[in-house]
C-alpha positions as CSV (number, residue, x, y, z in Angstrom):
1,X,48.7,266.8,197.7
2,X,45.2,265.7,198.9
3,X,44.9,263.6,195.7
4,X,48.2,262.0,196.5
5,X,47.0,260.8,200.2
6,X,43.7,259.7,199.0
7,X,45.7,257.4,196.2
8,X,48.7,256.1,199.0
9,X,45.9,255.6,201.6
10,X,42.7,254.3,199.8
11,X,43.6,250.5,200.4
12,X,44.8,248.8,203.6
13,X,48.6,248.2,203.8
14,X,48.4,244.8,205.2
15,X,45.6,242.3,204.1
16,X,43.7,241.2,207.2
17,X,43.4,237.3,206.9
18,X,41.3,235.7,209.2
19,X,42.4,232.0,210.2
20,X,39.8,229.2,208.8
21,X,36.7,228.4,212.1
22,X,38.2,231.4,214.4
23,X,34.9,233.2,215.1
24,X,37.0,236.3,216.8
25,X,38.8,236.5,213.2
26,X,36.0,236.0,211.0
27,X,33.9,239.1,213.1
28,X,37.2,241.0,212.4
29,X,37.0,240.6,208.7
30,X,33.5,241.5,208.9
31,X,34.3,245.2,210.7
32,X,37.3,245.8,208.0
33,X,34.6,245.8,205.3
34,X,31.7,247.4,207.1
35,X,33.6,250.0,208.7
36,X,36.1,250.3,205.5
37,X,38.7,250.3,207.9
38,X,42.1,251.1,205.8
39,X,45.1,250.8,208.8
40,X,46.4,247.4,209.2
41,X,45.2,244.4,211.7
42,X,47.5,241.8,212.6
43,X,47.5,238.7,214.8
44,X,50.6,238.9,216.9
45,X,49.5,235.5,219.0
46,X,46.9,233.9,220.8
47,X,44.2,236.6,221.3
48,X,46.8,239.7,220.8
49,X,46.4,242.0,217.1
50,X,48.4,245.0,216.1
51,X,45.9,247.3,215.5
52,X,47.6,250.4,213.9
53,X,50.4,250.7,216.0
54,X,48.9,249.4,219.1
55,X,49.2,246.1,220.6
56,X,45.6,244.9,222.2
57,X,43.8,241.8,223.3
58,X,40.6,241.0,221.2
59,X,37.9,238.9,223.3
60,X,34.4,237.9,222.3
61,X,32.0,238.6,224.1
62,X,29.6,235.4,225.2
63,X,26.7,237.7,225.7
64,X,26.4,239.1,222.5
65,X,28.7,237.9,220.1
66,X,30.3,241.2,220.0
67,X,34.0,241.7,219.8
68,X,35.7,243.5,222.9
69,X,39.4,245.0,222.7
70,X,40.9,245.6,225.9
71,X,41.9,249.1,226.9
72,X,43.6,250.0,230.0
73,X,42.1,248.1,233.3
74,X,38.6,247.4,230.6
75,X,37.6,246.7,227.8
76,X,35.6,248.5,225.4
77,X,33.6,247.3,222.0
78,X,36.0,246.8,219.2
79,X,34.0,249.4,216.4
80,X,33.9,251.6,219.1
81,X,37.5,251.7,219.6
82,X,39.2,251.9,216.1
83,X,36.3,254.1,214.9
84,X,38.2,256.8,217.5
């Protein structure tokens, strides 16, 4: 049974395909392969991803570059929250 989940869940369902000169996309693509992440990431619009089964607003941050997912009334750093 274990050997059956490994083999249905070793690749990501969905191909993430960032859009050509969006930085917020490209940093995306960059966390899918560093953080092997394997459950789908899909624009919605504008600034808005499915992320698993949730819907949340992606931002970058001007400060740092890093990418910031909104959660509840804040936001929180994006490896932080689908590392949970």
């Amino acid at each position: 049974m274990d050997k059956q989940c490994d083999d249905l869940f070793s690749d990501t369902p969905i191909k993430f395909k960032a859009r050509k000169a969006n930085k917020i996309e490209e940093k995306i693509k960059f966390y899918i392969q560093e953080l092997e992440i394997k459950f789908p990431i899909v624009l919605i619009k504008d600034d808005l991803y499915l992320i698993g089964s949730e819907r949340l607003t992606i931002k970058q941050n001007s400060n740092n570059d890093s990418l910031m997912v909104r959660v509840g009334g804040g936001y929180v750093k994006f490896e932080e929250h689908v590392l949970k």
